[in-house]
C-alpha positions as CSV (number, residue, x, y, z in Angstrom):
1,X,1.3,11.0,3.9
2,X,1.7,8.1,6.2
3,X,1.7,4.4,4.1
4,X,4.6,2.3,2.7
5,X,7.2,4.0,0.3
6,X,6.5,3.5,-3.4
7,X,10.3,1.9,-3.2
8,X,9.2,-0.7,-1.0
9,X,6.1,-1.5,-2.2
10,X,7.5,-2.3,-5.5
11,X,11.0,-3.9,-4.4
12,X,8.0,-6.3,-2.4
13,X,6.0,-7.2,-5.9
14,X,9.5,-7.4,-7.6
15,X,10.2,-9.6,-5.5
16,X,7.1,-11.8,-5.1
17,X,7.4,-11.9,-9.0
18,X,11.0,-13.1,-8.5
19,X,9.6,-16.6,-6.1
20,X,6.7,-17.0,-8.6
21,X,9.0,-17.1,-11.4
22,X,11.3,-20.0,-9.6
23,X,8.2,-22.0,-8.3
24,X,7.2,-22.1,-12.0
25,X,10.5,-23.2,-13.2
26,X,10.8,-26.0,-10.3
27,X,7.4,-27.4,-10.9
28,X,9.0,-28.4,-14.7
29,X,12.0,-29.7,-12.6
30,X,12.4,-33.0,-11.7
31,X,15.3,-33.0,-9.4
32,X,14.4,-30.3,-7.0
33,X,13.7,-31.9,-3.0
34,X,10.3,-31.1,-1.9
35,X,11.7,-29.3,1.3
36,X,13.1,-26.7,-1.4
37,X,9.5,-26.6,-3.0
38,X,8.1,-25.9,0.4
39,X,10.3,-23.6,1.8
40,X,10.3,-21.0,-1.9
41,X,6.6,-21.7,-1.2
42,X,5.8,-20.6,2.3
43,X,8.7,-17.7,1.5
44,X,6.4,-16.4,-1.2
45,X,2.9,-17.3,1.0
46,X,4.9,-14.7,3.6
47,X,6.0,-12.0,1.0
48,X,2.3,-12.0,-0.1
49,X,0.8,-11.6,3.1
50,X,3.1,-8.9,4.1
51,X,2.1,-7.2,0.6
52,X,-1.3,-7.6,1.5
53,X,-0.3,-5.9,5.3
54,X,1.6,-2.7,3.6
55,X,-1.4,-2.7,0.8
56,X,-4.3,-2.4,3.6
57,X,-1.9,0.3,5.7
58,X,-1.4,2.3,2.7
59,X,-5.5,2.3,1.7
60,X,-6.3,3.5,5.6
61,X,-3.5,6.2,5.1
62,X,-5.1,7.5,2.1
63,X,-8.7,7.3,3.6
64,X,-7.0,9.4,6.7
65,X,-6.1,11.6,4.4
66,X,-8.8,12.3,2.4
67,X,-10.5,12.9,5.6
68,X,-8.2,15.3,7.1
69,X,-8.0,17.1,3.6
70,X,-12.0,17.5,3.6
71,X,-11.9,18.5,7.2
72,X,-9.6,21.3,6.2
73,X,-11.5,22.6,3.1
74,X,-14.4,22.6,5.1
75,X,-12.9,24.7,7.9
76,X,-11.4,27.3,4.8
77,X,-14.6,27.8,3.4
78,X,-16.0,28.9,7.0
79,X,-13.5,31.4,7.1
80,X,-13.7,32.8,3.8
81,X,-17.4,33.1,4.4
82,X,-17.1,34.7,7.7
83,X,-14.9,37.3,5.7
84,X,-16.8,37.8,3.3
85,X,-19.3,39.1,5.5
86,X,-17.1,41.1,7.7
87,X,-16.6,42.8,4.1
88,X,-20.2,43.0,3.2
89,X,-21.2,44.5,6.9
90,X,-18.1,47.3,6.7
């Protein structure tokens, strides 16, 4: 199946978990410099959105899929009917 590895995907929310953990612990702190509040933010804005890019890649792979599974159960069952009748007709 095409998509994102399971490793990735969850090394990207460990991650992202990781940033939101530290932005909640610098909000409490008073000493941090706003440029080091801005940067951990727009880090975790970008690991978010590329979650959300490997998320919708991995949902169309799985459609694709599904769709190429059906496509082949369909074509089986044509051929096991066409045998059967072969059968039937000898």
């Amino acid at each position: 199946m095409q998509g994102i590895e399971p490793k990735f995907h969850s090394s990207l929310k460990d991650r992202m978990e990781y940033y939101r953990s530290l932005l909640k612990k610098t909000t409490d702190d008073a000493d941090i410099q706003p440029s080091d509040m801005i940067s951990k933010v727009s880090e975790l804005s970008e690991l978010y959105e590329d979650y959300l890019t490997q998320k919708r890649q991995l949902e169309k792979s799985i459609k694709n899929y599904r769709q190429y599974h059906n496509d082949l159960r369909k074509q089986l069952t044509l051929k096991v009917r066409e045998l059967k009748r072969k059968v039937r007709q000898k």
